[in-house]
PAMARVO-219039 format. One record per residue (C-alpha): x, y, z; residue in three letters. Coordinates in Angstrom, 1 decimal, decimal comma. Layout:
N
c1 X&c2 Y&c3 Z&residuo ALA;
...
//
This chain:
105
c1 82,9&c2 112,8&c3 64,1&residuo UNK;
c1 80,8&c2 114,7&c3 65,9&residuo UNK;
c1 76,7&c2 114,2&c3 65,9&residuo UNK;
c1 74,8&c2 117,3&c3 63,6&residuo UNK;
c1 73,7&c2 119,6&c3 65,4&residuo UNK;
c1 71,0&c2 121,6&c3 63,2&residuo UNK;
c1 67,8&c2 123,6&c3 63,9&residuo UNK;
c1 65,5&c2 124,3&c3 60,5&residuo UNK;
c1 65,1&c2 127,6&c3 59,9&residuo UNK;
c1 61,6&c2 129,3&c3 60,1&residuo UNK;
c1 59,0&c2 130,3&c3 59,0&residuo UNK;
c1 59,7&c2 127,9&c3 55,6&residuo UNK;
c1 60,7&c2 129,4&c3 52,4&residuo UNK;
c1 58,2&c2 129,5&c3 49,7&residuo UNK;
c1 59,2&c2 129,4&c3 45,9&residuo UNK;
c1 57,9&c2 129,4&c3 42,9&residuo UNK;
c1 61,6&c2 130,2&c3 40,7&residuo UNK;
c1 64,8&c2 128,2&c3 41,2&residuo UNK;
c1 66,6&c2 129,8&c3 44,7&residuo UNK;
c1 69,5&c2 129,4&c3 46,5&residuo UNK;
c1 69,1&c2 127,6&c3 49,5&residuo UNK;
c1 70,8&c2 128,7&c3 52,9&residuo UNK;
c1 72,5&c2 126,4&c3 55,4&residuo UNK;
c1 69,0&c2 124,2&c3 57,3&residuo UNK;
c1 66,3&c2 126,4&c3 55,3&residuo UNK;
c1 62,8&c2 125,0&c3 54,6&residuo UNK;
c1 61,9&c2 125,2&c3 51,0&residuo UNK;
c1 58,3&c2 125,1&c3 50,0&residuo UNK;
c1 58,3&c2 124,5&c3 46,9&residuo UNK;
c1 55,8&c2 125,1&c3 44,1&residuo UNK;
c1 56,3&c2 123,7&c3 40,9&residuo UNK;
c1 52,8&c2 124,5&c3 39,5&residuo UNK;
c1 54,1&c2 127,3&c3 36,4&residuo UNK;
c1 57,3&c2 125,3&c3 35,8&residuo UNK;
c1 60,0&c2 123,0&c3 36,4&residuo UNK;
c1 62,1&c2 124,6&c3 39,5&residuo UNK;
c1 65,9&c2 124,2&c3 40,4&residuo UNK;
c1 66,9&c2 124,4&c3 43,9&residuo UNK;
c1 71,0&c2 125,1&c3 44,6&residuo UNK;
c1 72,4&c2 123,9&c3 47,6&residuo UNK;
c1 74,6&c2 125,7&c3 49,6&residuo UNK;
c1 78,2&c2 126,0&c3 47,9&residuo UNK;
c1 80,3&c2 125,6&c3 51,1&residuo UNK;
c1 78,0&c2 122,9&c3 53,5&residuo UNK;
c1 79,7&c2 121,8&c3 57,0&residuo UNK;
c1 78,8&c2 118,6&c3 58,3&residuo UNK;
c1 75,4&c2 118,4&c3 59,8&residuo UNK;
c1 73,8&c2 120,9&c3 57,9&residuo UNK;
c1 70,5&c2 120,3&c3 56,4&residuo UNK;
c1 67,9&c2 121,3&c3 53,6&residuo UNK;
c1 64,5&c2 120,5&c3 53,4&residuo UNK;
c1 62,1&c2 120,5&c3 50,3&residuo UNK;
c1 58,4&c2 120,2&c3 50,1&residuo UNK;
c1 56,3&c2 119,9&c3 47,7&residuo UNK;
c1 53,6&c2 122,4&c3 48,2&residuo UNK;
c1 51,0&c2 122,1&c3 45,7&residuo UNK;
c1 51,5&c2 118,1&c3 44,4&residuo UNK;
c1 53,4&c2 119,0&c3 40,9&residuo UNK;
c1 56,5&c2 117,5&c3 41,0&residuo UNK;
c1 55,4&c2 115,0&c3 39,0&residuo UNK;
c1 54,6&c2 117,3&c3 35,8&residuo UNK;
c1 56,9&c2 119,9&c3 37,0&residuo UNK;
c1 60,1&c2 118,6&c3 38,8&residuo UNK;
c1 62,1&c2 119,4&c3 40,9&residuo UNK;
c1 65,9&c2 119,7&c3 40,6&residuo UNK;
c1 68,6&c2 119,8&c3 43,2&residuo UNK;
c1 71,9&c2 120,7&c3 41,9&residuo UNK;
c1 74,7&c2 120,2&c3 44,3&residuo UNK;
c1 76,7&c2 123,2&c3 43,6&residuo UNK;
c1 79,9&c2 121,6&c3 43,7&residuo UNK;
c1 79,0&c2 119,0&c3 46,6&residuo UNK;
c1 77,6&c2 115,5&c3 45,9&residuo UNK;
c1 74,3&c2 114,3&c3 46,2&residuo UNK;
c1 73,7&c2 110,7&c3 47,0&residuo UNK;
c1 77,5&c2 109,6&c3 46,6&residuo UNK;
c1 77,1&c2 111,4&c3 42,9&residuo UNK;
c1 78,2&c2 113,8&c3 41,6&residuo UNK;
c1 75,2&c2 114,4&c3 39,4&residuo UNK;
c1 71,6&c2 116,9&c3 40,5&residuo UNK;
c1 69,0&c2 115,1&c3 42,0&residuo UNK;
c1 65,3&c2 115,2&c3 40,2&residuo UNK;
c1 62,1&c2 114,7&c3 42,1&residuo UNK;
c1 59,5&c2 113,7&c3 39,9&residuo UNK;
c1 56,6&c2 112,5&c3 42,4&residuo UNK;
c1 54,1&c2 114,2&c3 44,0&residuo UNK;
c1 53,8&c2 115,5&c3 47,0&residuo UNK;
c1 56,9&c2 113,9&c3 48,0&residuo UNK;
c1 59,0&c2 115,6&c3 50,8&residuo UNK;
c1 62,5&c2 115,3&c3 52,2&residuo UNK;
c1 65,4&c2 116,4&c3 53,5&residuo UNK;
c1 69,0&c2 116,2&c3 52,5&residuo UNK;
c1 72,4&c2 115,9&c3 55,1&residuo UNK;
c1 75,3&c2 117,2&c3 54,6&residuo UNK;
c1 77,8&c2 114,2&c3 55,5&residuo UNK;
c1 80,8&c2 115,6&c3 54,4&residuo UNK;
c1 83,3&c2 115,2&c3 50,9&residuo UNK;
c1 82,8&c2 111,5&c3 49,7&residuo UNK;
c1 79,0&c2 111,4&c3 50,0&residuo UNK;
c1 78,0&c2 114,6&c3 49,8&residuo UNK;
c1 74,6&c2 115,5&c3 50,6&residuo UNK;
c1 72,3&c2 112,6&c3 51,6&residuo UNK;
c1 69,2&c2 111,7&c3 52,3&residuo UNK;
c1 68,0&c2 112,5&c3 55,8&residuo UNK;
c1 64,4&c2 111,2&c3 55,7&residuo UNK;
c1 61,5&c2 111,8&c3 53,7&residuo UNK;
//
């Protein structure tokens, strides 16, 4: 398999509703009026990545969710909730079995 190739895109995307992330977008994300779902790209090719950050510390009142949009997340087939604050990371697409997975934080 070949090695990802992927450049972020930018500037970063700010949010403060759930959105629809695109293929290596950078999602600032602000939690502050309410929870927030993020949706991952429905049709990810290997390599591609997504970035979340939490802009204003709140993930820990408000969380966010990653739902996986047909695609795993971590090997599971379940949505991933972050519930600390100011924690940042970024999820790999790795292909079918595992899904999207963690590419550092």
């Amino acid at each position: 398999m070949a090695a990802p190739n992927y450049s972020l895109t930018w500037p970063p995307m700010l949010t403060t509703t759930d959105y629809l992330a695109s293929p290596n977008d950078v999602v600032l994300v602000d939690t502050t009026g309410a929870p927030i779902t993020i949706t991952l790209p429905a049709f990810p090719t290997f390599g591609q990545v997504v970035k979340f950050i939490d802009l204003a510390g709140t993930w820990d009142t408000n969380n966010l969710t990653v739902d996986g949009n047909g695609s795993n997340i971590l090997g599971q087939s379940d949505t991933l909730v972050s519930d600390l604050a100011r924690q940042n990371f970024a999820l790999i697409f790795s292909g079918t079995a595992q899904g999207w997975t963690l590419l550092g934080v």
